[in-house]
gemmi code that builds the backbone of each chain (N, CA, C; Angstrom):
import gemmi

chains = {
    "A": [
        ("UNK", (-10.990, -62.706, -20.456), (-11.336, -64.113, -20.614), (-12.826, -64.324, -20.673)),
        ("UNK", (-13.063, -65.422, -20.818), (-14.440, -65.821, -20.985), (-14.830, -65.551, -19.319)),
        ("UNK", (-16.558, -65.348, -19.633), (-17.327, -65.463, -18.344), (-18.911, -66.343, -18.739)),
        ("UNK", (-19.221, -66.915, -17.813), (-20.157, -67.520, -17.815), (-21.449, -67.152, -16.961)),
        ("UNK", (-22.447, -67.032, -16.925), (-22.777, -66.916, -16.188), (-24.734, -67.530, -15.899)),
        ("UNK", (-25.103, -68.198, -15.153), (-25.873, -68.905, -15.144), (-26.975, -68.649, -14.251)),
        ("UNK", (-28.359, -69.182, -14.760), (-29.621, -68.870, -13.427), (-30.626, -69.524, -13.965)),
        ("UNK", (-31.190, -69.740, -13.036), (-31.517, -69.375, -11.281), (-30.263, -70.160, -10.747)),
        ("UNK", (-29.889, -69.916, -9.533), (-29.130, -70.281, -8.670), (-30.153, -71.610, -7.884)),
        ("UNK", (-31.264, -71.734, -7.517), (-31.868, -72.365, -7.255), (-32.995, -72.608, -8.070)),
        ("UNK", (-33.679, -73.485, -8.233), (-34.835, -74.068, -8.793), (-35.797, -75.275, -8.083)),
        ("UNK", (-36.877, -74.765, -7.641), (-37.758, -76.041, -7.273), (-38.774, -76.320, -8.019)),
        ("UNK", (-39.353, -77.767, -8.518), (-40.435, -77.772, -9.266), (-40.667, -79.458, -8.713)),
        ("UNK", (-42.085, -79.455, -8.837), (-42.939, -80.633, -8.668), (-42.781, -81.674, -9.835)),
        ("UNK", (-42.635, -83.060, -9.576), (-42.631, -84.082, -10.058), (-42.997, -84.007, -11.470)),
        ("UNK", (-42.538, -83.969, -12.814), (-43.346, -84.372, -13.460), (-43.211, -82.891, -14.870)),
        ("UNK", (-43.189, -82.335, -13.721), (-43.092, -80.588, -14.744), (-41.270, -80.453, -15.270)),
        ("UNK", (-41.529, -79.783, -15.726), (-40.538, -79.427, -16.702), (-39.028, -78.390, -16.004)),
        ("UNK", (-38.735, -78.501, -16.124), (-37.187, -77.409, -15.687), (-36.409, -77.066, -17.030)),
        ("UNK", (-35.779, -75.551, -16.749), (-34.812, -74.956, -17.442), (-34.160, -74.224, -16.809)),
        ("UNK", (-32.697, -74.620, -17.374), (-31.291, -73.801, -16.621), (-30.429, -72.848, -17.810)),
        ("UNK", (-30.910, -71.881, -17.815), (-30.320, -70.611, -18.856), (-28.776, -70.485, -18.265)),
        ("UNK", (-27.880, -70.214, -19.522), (-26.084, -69.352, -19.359), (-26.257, -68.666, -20.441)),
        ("UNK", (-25.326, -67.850, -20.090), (-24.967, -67.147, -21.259), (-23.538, -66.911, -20.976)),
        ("UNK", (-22.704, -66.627, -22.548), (-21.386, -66.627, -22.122), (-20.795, -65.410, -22.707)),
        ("UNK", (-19.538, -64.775, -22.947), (-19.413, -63.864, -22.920), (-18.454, -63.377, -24.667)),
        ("UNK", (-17.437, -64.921, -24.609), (-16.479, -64.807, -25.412), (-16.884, -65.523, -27.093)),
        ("UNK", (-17.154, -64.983, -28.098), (-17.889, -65.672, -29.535), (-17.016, -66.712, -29.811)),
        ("UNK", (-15.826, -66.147, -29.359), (-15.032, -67.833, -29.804), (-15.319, -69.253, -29.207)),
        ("UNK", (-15.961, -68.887, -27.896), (-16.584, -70.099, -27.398), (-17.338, -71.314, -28.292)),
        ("UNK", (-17.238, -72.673, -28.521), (-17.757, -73.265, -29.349), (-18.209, -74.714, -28.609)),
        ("UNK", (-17.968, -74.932, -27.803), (-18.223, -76.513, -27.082), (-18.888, -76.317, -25.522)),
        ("UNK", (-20.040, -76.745, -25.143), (-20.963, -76.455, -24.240), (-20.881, -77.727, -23.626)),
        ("UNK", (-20.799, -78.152, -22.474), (-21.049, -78.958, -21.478), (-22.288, -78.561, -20.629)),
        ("UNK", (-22.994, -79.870, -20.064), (-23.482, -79.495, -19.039), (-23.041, -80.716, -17.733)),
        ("UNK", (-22.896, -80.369, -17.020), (-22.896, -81.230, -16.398), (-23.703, -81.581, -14.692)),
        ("UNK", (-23.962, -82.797, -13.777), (-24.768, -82.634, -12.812), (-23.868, -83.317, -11.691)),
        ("UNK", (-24.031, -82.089, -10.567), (-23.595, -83.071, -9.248), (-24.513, -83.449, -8.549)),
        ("UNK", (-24.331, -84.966, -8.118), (-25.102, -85.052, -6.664), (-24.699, -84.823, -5.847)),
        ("UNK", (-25.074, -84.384, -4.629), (-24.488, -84.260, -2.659), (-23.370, -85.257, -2.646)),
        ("UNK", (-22.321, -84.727, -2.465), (-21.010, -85.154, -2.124), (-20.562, -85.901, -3.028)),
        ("UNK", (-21.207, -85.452, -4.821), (-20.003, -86.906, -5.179), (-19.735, -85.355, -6.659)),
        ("UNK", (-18.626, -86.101, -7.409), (-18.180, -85.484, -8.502), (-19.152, -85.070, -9.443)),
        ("UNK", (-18.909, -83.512, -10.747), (-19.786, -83.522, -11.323), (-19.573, -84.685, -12.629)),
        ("UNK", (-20.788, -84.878, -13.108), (-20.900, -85.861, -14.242), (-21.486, -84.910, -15.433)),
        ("UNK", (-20.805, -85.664, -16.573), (-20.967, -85.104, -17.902), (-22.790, -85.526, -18.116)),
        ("UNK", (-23.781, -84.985, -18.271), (-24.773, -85.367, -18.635), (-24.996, -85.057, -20.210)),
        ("UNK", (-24.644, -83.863, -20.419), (-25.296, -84.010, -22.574), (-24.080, -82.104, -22.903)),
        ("UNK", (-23.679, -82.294, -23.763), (-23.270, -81.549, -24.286), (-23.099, -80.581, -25.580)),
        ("UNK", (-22.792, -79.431, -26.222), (-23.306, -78.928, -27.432), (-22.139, -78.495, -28.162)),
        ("UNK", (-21.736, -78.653, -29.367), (-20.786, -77.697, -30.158), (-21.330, -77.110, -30.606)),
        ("UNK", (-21.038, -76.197, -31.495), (-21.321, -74.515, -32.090), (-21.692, -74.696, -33.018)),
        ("UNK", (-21.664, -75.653, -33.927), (-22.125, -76.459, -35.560), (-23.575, -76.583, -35.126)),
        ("UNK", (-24.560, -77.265, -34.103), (-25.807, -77.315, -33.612), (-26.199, -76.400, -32.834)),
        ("UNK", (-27.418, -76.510, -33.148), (-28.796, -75.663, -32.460), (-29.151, -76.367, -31.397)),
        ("UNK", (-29.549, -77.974, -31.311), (-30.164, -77.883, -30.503), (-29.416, -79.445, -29.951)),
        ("UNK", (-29.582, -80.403, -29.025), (-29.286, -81.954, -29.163), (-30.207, -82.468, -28.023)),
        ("UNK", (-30.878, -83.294, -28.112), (-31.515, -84.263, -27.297), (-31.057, -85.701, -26.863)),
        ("UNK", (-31.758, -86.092, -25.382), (-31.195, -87.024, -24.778), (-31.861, -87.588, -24.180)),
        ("UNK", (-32.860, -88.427, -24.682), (-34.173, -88.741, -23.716), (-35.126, -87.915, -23.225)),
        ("UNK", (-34.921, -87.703, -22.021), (-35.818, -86.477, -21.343), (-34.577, -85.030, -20.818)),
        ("UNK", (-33.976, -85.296, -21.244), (-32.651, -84.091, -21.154), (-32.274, -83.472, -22.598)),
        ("UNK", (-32.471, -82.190, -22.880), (-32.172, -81.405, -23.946), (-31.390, -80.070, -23.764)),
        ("UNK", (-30.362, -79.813, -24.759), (-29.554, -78.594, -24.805), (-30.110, -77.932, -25.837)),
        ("UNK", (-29.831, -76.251, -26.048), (-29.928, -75.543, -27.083), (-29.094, -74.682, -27.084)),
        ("UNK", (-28.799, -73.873, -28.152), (-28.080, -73.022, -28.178), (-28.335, -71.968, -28.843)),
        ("UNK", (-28.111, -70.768, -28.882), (-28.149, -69.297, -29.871), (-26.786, -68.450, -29.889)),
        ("UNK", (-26.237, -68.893, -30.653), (-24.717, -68.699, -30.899), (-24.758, -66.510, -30.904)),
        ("UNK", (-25.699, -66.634, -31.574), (-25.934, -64.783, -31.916), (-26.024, -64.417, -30.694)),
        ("UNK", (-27.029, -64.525, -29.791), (-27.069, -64.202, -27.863), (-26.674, -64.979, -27.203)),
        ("UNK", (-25.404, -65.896, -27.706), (-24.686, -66.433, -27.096), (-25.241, -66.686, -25.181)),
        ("UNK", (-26.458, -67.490, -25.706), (-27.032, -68.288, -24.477), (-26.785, -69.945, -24.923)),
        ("UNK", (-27.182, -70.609, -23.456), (-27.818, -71.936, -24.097), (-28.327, -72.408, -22.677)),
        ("UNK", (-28.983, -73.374, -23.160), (-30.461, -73.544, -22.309), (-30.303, -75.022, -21.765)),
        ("UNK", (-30.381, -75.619, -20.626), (-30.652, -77.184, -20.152), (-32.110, -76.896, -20.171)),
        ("UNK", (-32.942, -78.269, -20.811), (-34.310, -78.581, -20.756), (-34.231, -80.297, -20.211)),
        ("UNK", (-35.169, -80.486, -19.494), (-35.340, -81.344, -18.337), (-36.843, -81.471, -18.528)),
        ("UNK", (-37.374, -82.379, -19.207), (-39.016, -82.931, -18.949), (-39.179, -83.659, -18.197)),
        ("UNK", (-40.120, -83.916, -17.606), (-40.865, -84.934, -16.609), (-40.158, -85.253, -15.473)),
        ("UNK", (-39.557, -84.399, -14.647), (-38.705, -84.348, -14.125), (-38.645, -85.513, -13.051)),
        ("UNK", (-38.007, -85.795, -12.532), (-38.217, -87.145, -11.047), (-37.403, -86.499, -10.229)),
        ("UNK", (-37.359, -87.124, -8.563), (-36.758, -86.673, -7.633), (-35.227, -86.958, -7.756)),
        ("UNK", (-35.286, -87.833, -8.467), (-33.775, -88.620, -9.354), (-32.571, -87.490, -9.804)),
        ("UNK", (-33.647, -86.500, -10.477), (-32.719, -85.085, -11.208), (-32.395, -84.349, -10.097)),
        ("UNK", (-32.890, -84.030, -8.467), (-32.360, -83.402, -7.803), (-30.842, -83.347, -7.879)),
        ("UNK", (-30.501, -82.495, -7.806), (-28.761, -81.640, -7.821), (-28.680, -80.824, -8.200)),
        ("UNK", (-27.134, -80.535, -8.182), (-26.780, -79.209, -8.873), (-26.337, -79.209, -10.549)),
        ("UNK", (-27.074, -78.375, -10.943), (-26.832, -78.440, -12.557), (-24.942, -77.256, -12.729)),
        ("UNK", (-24.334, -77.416, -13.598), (-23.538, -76.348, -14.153), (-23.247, -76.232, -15.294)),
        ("UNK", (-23.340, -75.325, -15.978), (-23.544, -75.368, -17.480), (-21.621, -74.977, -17.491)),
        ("UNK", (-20.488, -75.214, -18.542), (-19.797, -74.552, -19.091), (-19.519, -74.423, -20.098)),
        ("UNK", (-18.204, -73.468, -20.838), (-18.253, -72.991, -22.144), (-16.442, -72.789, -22.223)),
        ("UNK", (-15.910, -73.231, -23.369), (-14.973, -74.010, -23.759), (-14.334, -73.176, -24.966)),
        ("UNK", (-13.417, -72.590, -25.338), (-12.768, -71.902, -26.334), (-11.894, -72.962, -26.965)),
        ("UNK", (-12.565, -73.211, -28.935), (-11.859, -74.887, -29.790), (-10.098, -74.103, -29.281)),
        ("UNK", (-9.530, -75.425, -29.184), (-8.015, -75.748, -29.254), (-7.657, -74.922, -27.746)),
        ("UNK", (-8.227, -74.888, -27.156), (-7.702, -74.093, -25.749), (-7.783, -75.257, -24.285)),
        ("UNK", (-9.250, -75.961, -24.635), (-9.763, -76.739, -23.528), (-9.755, -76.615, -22.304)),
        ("UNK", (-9.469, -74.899, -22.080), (-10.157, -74.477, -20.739), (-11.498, -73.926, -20.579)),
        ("UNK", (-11.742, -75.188, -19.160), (-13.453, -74.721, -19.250), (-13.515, -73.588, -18.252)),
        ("UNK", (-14.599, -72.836, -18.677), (-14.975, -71.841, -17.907), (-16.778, -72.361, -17.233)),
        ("UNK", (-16.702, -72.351, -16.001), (-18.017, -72.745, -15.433), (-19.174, -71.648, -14.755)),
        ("UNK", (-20.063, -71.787, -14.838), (-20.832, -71.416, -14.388), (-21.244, -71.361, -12.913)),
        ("UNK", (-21.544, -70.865, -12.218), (-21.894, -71.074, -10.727), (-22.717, -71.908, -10.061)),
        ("UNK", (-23.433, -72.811, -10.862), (-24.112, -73.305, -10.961), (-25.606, -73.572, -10.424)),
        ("UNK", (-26.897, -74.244, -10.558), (-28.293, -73.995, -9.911), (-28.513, -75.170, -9.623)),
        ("UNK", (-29.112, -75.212, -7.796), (-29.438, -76.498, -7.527), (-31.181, -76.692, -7.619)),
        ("UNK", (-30.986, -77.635, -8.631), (-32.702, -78.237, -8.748), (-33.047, -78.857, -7.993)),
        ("UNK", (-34.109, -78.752, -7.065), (-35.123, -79.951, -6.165), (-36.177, -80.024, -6.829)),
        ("UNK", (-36.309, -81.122, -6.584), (-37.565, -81.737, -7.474), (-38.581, -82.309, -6.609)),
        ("UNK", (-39.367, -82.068, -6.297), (-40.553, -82.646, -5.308), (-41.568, -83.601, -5.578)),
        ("UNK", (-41.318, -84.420, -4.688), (-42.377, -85.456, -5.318), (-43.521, -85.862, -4.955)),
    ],
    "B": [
        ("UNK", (-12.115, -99.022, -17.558), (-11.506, -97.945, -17.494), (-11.883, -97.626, -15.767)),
        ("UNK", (-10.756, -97.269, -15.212), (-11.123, -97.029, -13.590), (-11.138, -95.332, -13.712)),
        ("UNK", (-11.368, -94.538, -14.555), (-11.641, -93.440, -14.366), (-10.443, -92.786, -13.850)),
        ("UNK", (-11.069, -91.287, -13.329), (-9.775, -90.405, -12.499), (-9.567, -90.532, -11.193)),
        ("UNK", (-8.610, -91.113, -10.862), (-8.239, -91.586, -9.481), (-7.822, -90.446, -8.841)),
        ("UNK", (-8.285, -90.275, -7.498), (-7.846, -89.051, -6.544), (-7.657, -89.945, -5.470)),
        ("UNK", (-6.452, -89.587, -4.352), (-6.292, -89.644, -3.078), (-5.355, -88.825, -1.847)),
        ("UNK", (-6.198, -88.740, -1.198), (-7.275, -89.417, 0.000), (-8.185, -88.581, -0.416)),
        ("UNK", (-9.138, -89.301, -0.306), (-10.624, -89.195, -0.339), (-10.686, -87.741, 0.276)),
        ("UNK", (-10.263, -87.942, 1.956), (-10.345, -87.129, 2.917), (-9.448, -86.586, 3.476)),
        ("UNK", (-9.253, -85.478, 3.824), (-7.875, -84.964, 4.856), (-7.900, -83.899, 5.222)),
        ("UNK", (-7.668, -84.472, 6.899), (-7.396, -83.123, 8.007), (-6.384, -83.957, 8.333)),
        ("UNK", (-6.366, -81.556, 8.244), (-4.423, -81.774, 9.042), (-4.682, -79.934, 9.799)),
        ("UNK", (-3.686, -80.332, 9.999), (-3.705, -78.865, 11.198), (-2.760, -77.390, 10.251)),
        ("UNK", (-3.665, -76.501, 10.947), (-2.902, -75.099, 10.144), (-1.080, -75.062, 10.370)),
        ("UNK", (-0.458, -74.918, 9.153), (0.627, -74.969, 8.718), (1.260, -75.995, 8.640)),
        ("UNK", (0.508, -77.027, 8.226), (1.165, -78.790, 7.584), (1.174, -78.580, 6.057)),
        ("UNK", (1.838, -79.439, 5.982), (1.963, -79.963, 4.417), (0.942, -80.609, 4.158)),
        ("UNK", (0.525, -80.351, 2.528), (-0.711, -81.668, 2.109), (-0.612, -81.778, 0.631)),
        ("UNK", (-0.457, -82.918, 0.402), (0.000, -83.551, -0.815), (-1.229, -84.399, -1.004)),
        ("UNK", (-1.824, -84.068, -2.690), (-3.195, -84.423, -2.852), (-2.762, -84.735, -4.543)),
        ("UNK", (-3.075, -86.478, -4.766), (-2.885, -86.657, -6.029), (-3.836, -87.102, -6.767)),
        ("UNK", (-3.602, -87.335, -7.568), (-4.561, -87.597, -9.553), (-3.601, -88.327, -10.184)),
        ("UNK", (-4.668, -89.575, -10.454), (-3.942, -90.488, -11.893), (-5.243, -90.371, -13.010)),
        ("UNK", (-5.206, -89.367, -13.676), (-5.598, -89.556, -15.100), (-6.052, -90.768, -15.881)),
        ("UNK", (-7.305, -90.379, -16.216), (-7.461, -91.574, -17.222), (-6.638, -91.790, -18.014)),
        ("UNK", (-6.103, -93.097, -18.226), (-4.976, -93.553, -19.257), (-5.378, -93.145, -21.054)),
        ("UNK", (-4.319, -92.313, -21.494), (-4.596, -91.563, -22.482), (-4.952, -90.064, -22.827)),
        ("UNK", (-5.327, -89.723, -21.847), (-6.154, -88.394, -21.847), (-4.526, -87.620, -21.881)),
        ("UNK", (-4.909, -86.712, -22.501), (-3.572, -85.553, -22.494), (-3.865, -84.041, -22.026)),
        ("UNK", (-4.535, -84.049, -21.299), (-5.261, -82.598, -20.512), (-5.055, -83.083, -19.121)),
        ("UNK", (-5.227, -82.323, -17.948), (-5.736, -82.623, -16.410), (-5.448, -81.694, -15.940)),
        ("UNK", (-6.474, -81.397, -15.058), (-6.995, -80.149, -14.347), (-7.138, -80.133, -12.905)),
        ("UNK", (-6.697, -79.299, -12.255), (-7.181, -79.544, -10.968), (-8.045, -77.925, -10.757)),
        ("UNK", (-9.207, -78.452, -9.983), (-10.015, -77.536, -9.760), (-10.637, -77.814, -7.956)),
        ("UNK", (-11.013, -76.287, -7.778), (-11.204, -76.371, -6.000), (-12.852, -75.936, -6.151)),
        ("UNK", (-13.271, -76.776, -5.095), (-15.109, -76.211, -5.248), (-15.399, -75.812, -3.731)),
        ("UNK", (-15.858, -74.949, -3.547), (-16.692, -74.505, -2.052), (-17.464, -73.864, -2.252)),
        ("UNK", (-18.369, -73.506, -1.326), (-19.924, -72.946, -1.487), (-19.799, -71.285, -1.989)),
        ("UNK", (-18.929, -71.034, -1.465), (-19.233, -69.617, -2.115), (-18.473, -69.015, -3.271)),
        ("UNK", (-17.151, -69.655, -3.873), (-16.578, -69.496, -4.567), (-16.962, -70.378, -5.860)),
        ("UNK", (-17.739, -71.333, -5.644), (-18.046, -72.656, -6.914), (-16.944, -73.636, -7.648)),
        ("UNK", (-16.792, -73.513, -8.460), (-15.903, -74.533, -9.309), (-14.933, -73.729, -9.478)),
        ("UNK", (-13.903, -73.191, -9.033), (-12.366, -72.607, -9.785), (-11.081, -73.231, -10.317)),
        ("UNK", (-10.703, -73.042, -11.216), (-9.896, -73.561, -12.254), (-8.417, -72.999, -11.507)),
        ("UNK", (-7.394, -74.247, -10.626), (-6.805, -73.811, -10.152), (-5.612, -73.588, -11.102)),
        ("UNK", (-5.193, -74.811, -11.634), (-4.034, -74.973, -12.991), (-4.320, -76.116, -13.365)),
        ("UNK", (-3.969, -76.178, -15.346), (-4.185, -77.315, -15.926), (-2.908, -77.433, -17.019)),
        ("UNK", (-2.946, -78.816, -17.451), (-1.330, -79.555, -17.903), (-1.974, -80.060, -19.474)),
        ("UNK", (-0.906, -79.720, -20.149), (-1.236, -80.699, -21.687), (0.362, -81.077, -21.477)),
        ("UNK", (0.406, -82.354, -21.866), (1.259, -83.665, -22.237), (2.558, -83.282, -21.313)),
        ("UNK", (1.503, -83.553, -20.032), (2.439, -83.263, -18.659), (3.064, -81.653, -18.330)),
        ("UNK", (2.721, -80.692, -19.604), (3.163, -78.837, -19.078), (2.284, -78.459, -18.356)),
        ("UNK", (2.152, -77.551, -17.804), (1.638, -76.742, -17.302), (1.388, -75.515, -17.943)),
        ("UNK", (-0.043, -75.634, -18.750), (-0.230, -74.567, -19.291), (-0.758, -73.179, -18.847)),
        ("UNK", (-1.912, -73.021, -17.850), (-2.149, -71.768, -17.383), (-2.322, -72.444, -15.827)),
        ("UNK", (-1.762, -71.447, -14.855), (-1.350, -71.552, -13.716), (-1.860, -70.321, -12.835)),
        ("UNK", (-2.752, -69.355, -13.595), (-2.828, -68.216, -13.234), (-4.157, -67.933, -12.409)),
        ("UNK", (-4.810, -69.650, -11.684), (-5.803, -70.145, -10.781), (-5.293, -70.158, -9.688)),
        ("UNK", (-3.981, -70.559, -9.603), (-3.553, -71.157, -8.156), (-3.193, -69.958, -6.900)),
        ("UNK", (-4.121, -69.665, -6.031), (-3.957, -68.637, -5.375), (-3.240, -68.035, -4.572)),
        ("UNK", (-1.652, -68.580, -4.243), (-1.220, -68.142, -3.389), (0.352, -68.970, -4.394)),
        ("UNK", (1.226, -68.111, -3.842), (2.997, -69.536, -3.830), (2.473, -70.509, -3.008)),
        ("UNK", (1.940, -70.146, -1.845), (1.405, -71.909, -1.024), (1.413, -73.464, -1.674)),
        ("UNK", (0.751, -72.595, -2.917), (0.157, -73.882, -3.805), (0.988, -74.378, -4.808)),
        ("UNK", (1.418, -75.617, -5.256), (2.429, -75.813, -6.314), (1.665, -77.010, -6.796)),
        ("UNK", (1.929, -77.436, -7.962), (1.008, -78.796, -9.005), (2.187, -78.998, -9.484)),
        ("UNK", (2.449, -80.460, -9.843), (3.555, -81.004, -10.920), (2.594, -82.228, -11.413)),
        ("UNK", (2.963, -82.359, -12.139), (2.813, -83.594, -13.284), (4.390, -84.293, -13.813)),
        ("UNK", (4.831, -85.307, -13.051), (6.065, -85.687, -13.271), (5.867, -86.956, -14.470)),
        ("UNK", (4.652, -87.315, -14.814), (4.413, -88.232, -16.369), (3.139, -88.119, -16.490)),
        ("UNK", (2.844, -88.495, -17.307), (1.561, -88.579, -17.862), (-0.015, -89.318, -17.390)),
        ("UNK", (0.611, -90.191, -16.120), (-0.327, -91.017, -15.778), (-0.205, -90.632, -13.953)),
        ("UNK", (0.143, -89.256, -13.277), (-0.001, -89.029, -12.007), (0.499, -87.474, -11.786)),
        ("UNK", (-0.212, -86.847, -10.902), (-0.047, -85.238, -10.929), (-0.375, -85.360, -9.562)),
        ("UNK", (0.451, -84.122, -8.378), (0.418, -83.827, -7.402), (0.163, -82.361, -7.205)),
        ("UNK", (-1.035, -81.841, -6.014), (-1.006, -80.494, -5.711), (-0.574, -80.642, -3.934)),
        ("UNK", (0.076, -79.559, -4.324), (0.491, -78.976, -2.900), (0.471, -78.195, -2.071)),
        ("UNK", (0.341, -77.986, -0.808), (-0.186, -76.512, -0.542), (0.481, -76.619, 0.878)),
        ("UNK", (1.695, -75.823, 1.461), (2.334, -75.670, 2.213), (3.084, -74.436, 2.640)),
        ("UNK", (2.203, -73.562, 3.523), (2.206, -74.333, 4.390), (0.179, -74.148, 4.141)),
        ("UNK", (-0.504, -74.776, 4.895), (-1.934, -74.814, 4.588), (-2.497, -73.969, 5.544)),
        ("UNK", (-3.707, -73.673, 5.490), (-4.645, -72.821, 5.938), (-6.052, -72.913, 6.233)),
        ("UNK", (-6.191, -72.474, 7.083), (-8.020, -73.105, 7.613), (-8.827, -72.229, 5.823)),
        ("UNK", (-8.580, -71.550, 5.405), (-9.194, -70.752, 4.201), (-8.673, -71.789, 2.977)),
        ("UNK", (-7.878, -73.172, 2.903), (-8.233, -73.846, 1.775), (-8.377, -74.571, 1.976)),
        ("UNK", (-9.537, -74.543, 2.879), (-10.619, -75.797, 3.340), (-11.491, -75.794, 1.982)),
        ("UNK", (-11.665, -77.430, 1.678), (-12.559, -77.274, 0.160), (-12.378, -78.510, -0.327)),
        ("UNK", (-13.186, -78.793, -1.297), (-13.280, -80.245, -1.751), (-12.570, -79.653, -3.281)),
        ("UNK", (-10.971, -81.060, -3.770), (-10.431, -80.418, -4.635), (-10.354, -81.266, -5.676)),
        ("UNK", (-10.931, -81.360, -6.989), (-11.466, -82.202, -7.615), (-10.158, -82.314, -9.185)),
        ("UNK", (-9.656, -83.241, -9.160), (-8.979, -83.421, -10.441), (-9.334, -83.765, -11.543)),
        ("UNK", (-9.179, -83.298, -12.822), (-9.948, -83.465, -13.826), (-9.296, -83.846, -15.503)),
        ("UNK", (-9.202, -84.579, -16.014), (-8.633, -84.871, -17.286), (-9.676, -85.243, -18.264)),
        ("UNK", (-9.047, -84.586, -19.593), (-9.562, -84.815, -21.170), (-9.193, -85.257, -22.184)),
        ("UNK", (-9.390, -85.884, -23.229), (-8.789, -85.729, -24.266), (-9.281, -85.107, -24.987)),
        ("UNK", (-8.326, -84.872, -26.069), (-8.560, -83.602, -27.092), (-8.458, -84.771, -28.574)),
        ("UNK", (-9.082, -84.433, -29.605), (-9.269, -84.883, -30.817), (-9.256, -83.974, -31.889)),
        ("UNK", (-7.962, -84.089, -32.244), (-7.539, -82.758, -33.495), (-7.894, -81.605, -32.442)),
        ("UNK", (-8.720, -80.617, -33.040), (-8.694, -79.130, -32.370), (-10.031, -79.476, -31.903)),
        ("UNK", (-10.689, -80.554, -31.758), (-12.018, -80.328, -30.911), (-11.848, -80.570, -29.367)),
        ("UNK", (-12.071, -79.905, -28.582), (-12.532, -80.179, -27.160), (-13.492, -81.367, -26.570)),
        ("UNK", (-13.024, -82.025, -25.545), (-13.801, -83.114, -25.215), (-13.793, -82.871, -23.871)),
        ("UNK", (-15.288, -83.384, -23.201), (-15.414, -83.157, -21.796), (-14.425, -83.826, -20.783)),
        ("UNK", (-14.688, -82.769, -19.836), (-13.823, -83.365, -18.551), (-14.604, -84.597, -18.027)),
        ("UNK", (-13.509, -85.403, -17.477), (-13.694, -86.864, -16.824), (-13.485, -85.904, -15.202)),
        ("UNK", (-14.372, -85.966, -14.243), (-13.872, -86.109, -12.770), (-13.395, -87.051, -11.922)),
        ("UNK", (-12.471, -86.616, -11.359), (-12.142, -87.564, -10.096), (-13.093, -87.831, -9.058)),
        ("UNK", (-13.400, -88.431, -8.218), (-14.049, -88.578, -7.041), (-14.018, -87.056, -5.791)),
        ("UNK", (-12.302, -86.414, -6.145), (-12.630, -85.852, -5.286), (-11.683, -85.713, -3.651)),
        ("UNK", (-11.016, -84.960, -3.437), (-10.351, -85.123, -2.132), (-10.711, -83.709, -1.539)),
        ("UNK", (-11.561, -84.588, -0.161), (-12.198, -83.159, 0.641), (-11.072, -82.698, 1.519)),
        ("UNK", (-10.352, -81.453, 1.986), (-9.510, -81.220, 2.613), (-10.293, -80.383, 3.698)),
        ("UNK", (-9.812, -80.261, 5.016), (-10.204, -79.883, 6.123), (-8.954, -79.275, 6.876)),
        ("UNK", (-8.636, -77.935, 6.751), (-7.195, -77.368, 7.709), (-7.969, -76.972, 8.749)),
        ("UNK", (-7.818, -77.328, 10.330), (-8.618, -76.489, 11.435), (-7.078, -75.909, 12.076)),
    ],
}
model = gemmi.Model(1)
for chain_id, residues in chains.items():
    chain = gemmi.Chain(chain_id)
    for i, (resn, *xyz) in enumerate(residues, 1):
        res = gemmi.Residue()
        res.name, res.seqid = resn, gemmi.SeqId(i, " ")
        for name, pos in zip(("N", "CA", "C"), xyz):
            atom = gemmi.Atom()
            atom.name, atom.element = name, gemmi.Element(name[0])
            atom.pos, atom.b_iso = gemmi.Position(*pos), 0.0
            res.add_atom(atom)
        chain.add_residue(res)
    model.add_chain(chain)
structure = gemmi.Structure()
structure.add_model(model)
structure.setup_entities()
């Protein structure tokens, strides 16, 4: 089956600077990328997501990418605020199956 | 849209009780998932349902555990008898699907379980 697998496990960065959360996955049939964010004690939320047709998609100050060939893809996070603190988890999705496979996910603190 | 409904929120019960933990699906969605999260294991994919089946089941870790989906709009997991080891916050999850494309999971809120 698919594997996912994701890092840093943790991430801290100061107000303002930039963050990135690397996966890589295992299975080529994979085609639909989620990312999604928890806060402390509540459910994760869909924040921006990627299919396999794109390279890259933007979302304000939140951006995905992808490299289908090294089957990575990347969360980008500018200007970060104490707001983005949580846990990020990237997953990866095989078309017509719609089981997600997740990542372990990395908790960002953001310092302000 | 009230989203994916989970209840109880919360629940302790004592080693070898019954615990019945449900999900009402967003209305429409034809996927739902139940998944268990704890710190050292992360997000695991216990079993998930298309148009109320049960398609892969091969998450759920023990016979302890049983899931039904008796319609389309409410699904129950079960775990009896229980165990201080499936202590864990157990999160239900539904999608819809559009032709053969995949669409993200909706979460539930969430039911934290506590066996001492």
């Amino acid at each position: 089956g698919e594997n996912v697998e994701q890092h840093p496990s943790t991430l801290s960065v100061q107000e303002g600077d930039s963050a990135v959360i690397k996966c890589t996955y295992s299975d080529s049939a994979s085609n639909y990328f989620p990312w999604y964010k928890q806060e402390l004690g509540k459910r994760p939320q869909l924040i921006i997501d990627i299919r396999s047709n794109v390279g890259e998609k933007k979302d304000q100050r939140i951006a995905v990418t992808l490299n289908k060939t090294a089957k990575h893809f990347s969360l980008h996070i500018t200007e970060t605020q104490p707001e983005d603190s949580a846990v990020y988890f990237c997953a990866a999705s095989i078309q017509g199956f719609n089981k997600f496979y997740f990542g372990s996910g990395t908790k960002l603190n953001v310092k302000p | 849209d009230a989203g994916v409904i989970q209840s109880p929120r919360h629940e302790v019960t004592e080693m070898g009780q019954e615990v019945t933990l449900r999900c009402k699906p967003i209305s429409g969605h034809d996927y739902l998932f139940w998944y268990r999260q704890t710190m050292m294991r992360g997000l695991e994919l216990l079993i998930y349902f298309n148009n109320n089946v049960p398609i892969d089941d091969s998450g759920m870790p023990e016979d302890r555990f049983s899931a039904k989906m008796p319609n389309a709009s409410f699904s129950t997991l079960k775990i009896q008898p229980s165990e201080p080891r499936d202590s864990a916050v157990y999160f239900c999850a539904s999608s819809l699907t559009r032709g053969r494309s995949n669409s993200p999971l909706h979460f539930g809120n969430g039911t934290r379980l506590t066996v001492t």
